[in-house]
C-alpha positions in Angstrom: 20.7 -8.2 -4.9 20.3 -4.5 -5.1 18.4 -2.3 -7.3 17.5 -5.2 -9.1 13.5 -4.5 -11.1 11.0 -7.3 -10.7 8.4 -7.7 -12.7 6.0 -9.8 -13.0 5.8 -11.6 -16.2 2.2 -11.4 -17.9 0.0 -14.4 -17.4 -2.6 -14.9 -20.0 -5.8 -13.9 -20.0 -8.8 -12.8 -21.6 -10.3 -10.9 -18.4 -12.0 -7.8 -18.7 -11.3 -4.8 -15.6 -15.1 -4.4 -16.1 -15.0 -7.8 -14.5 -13.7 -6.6 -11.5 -17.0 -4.1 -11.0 -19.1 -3.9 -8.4 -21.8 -1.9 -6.8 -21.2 0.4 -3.6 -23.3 3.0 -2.1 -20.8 5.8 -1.6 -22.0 6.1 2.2 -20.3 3.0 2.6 -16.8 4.5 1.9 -15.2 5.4 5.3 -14.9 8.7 6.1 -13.1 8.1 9.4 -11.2 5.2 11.3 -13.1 2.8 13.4 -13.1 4.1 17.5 -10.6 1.4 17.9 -8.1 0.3 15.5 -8.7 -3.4 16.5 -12.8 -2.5 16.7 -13.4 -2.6 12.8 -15.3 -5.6 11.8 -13.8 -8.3 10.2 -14.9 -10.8 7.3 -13.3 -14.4 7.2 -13.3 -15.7 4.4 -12.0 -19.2 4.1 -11.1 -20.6 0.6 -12.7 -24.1 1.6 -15.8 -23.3 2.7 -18.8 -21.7 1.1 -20.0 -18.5 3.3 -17.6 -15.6 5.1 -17.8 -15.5 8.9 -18.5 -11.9 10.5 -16.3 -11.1 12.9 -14.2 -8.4 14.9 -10.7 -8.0 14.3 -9.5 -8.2 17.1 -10.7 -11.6 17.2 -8.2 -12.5 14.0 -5.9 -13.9 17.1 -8.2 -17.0 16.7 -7.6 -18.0 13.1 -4.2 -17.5 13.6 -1.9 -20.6 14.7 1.1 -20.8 17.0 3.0 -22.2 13.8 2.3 -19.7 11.2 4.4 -16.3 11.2 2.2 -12.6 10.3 4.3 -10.1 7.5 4.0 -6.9 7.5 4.9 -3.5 5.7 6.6 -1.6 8.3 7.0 1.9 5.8 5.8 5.1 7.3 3.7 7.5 5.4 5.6 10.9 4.7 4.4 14.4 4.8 4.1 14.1 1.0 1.8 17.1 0.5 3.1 20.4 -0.1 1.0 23.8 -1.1 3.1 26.7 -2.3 3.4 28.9 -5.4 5.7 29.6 -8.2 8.9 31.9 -8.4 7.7 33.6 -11.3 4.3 34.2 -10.9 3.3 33.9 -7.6 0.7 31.2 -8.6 -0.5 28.6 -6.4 1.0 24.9 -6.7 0.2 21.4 -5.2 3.5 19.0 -5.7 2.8 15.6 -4.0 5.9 13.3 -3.6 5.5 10.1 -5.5 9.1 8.6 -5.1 12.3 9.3 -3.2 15.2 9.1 -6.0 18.8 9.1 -6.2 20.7 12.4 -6.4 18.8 13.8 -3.5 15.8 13.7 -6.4 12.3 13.2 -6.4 9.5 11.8 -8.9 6.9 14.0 -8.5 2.7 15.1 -8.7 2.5 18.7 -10.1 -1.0 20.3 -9.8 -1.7 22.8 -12.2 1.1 21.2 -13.9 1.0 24.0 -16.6 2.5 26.1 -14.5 5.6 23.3 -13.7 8.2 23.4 -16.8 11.3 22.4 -16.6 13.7 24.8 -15.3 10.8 26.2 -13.3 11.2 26.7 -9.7 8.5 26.6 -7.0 8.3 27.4 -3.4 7.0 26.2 -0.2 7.0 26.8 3.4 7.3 30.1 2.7 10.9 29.8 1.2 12.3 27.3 3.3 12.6 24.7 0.2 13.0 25.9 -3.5 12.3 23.2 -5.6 13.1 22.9 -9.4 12.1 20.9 -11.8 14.5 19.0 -13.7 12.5 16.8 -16.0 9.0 15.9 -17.6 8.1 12.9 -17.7 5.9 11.5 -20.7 3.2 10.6 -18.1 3.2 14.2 -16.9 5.3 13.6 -13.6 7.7 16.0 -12.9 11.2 14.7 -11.7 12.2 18.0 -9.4 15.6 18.4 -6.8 15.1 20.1 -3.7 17.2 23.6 -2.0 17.2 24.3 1.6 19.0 24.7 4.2 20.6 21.5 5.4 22.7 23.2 8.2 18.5 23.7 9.5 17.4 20.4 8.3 19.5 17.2 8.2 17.5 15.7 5.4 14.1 15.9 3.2 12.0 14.0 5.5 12.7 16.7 8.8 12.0 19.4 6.5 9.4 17.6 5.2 8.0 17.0 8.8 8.1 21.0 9.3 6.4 22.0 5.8 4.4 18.9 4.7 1.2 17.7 4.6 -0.2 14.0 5.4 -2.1 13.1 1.6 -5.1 11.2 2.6 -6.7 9.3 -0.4 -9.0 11.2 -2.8 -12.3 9.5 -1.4 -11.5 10.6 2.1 -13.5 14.0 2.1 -14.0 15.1 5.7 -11.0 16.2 7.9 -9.2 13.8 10.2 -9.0 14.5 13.8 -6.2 12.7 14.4 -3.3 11.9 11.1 -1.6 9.3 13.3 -4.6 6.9 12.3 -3.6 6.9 8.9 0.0 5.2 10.2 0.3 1.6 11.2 1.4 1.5 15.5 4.9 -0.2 13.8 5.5 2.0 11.4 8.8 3.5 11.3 10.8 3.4 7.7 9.9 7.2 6.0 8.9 6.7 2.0 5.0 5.8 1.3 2.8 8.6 -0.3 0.0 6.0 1.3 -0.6 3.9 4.3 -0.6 0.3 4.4 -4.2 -0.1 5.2 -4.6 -3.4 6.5 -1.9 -2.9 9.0 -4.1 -0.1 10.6 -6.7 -2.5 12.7 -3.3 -3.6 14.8 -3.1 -2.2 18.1 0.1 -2.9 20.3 -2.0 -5.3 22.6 -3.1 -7.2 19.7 0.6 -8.0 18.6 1.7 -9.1 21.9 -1.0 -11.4 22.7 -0.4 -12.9 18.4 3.3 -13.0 19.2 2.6 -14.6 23.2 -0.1 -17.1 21.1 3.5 -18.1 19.7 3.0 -16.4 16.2 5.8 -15.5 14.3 6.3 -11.4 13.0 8.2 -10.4 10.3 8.6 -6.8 9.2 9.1 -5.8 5.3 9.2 -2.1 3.6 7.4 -1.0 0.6 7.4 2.5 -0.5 4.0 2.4 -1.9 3.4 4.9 -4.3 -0.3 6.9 -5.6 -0.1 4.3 -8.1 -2.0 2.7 -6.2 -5.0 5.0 -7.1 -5.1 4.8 -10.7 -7.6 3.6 -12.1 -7.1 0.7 -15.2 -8.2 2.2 -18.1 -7.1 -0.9 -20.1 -10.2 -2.4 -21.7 -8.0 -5.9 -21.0 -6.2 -6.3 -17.8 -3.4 -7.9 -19.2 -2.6 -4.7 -21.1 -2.4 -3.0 -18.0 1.3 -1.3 -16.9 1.9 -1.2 -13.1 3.8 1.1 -11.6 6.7 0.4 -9.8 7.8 0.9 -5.8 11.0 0.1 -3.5 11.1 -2.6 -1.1 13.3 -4.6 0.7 13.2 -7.9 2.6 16.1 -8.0 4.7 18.3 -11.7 5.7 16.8 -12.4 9.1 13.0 -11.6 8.0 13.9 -13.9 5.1 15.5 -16.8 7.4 12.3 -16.6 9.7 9.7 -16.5 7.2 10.9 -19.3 5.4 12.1 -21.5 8.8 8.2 -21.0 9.7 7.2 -22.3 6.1 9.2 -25.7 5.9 8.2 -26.0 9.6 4.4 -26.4 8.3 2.9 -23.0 9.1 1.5 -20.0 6.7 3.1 -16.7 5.8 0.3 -14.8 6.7 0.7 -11.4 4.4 -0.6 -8.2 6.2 -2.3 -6.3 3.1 -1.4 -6.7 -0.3 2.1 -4.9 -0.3 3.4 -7.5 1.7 2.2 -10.1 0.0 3.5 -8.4 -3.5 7.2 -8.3 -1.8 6.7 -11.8 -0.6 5.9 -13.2 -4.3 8.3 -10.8 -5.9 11.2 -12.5 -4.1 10.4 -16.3 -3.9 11.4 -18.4 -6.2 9.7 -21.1 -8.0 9.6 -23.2 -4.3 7.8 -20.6 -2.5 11.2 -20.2 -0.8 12.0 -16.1 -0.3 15.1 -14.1 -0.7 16.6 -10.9 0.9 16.3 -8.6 -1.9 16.1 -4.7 -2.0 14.7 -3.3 -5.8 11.7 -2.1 -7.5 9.0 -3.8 -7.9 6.3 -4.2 -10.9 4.8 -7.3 -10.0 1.1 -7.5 -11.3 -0.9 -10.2 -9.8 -4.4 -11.3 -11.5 -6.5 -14.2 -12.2 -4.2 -16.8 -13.5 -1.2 -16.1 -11.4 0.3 -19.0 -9.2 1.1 -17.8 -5.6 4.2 -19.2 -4.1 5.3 -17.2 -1.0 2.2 -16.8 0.7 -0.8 -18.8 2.2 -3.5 -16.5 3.9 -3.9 -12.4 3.5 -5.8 -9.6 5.7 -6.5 -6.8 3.5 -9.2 -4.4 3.6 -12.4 -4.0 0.7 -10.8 -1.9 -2.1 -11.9 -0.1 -5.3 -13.6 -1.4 -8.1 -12.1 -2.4 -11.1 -8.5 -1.8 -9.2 -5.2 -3.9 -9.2 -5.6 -4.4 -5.6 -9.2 -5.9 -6.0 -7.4 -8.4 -8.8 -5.2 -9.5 -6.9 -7.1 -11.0 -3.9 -9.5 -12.1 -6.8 -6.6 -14.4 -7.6 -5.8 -15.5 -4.5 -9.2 -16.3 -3.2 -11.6 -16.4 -7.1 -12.9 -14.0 -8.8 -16.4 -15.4 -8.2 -16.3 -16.3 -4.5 -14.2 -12.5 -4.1 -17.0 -10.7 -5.9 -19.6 -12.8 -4.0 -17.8 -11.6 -0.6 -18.1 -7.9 -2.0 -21.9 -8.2 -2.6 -22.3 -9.7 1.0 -20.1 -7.0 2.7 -22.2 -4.3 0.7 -25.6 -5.9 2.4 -24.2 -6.0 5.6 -23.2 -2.3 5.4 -19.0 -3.1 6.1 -17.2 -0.1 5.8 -14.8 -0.1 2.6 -11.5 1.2 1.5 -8.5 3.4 3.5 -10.2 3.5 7.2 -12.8 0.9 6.6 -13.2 -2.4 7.5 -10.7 -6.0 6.8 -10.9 -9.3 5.4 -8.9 -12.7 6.1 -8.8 -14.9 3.5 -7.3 -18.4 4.1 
């Protein structure tokens, strides 16, 4: 099934997003990665008992079983940033890439977007890629098509790599050493705007000794879009519109994750894009199929999971989709509970902060 657009269908509910706020000192939002990606602390939090565990996670090896099989999102982040200025004008521009489309297209960010109508053209790396904008969207995105020279550069993403910036979140203020801790070690499929943050606490020795422990690994791609930053502004969560991003779960992935399953272990999903592939293409059995699309799927209090039976994620925004989801998968209560008790024993939150399991 190709280009097939999931979403997920609305389950009711009178929740608020205010009930999905929380209080955080702002020195608790990372600035930085941990020393060593497997060295950030860890929270366990397991759905039958009362109180997390603190832990390391590299210690997540132990609550992990020979049986069960670990998913990840194997997308790699893209030099999505690019500063430049208009043809006409001269005036400075900021475009970020939001989505690869086809016709050698892209969806894009345009900052000042005054300056971006269509028919404009802008220019970056000094003149190594004109790019004009084709369209407006009615959320302000601009859909624009790139000109260079492709005898130079094979595609966008080696240009890209030449011209291009890393876009760190909007909370990360102080500059990063070292970009490649804002990549997962098995990254490798070019597309995301944003890293999948709770594959950053794996190291290369941490996956061998899962996979030695007997462990199953599975790999999926997610492009995952700056949606994933917007705030809900819906009074009512249900009235919320999620964004869509590409994925696909290819036939041997499939065939293992679901062998594992009937086999009595858990599909353990590595951060929330997995685990939003996972239950876009199961069916009503928990049973998963090799699908590549788009995917809308919006996951809250009241959904049934069906593809996936534990999650490692990291602490994420208030009042965000990505907080409502593992509010459904673990409770809103006991989730928020977990928040208060991270805040109190000072975790680290968001992009390069620390992780939870939740099984």
């Amino acid at each position: 099934m190709a280009n097939q657009i999931i979403v997920n269908e609305k389950v009711p509910t009178t929740l608020l997003t205010s009930d999905f706020d929380y209080e955080l000192p702002e020195e608790l939002i990372a600035q930085s990665p941990a020393e060593r990606r497997d060295g950030s602390r860890l929270m366990v939090v397991d759905r039958k008992k009362d109180a997390p565990e603190h832990r390391v996670f590299s210690d997540v090896i132990d609550y992990l079983r020979p049986e069960d099989i670990l998913v990840v999102n194997s997308s790699k982040v893209i030099p999505a940033r690019l500063l430049g200025v208009t043809e006409r004008s001269g005036g400075t521009m900021e475009l970020l890439l939001l989505k690869s489309l086809p016709q050698g297209r892209w969806e894009t960010l345009v900052r000042p977007g005054k300056r971006a109508k269509t028919g404009d053209v802008l220019l970056f790396g000094d003149g190594l890629l004109r790019v004009k904008v084709e369209d407006v969207k009615d959320d302000g995105n601009r859909i624009v098509s790139f000109d260079y020279d492709r005898a130079r550069f094979k595609n966008d993403y080696e240009l890209l790599d030449a011209i291009g910036e890393l876009p760190l979140p909007p909370y990360i203020h102080k500059k990063q050493k070292d970009l490649s801790r804002y990549q997962t070690v098995y990254a490798k499929e070019e597309g995301s705007a944003a890293a999948p943050t709770a594959g950053l606490h794996f190291t290369p020795e941490l996956l061998d000794a899962i996979k030695r422990k007997g462990v199953g690994y599975a790999e999926v791609t997610l492009h995952i879009g700056l949606g994933t930053f917007r705030p809900v502004k819906e009074k009512k969560i249900a009235d919320h519109l999620m964004h869509t991003e590409h994925f696909h779960l290819d036939e041997d992935a499939a065939s293992e994750i679901n062998r594992r399953r009937a086999a009595g272990g858990r599909v353990v999903a590595v951060g929330t894009t997995s685990c939003r592939v996972l239950e876009s293409v199961a069916d009503d059995n928990g049973v998963v199929h090799a699908t590549e699309g788009d995917t809308g799927i919006f996951i809250y209090p009241g959904y049934r999971f069906k593809a996936i039976d534990a999650l490692i994620t990291n602490f994420h925004l208030p009042q965000s989709t990505l907080l409502m989801l593992v509010s459904a998968f673990a409770g809103r209560e006991r989730m928020l509970e977990a928040y208060r008790i991270a805040v109190l024993e000072r975790y680290r939150f968001f992009s390069f902060g620390d992780a939870m399991f939740i099984c």
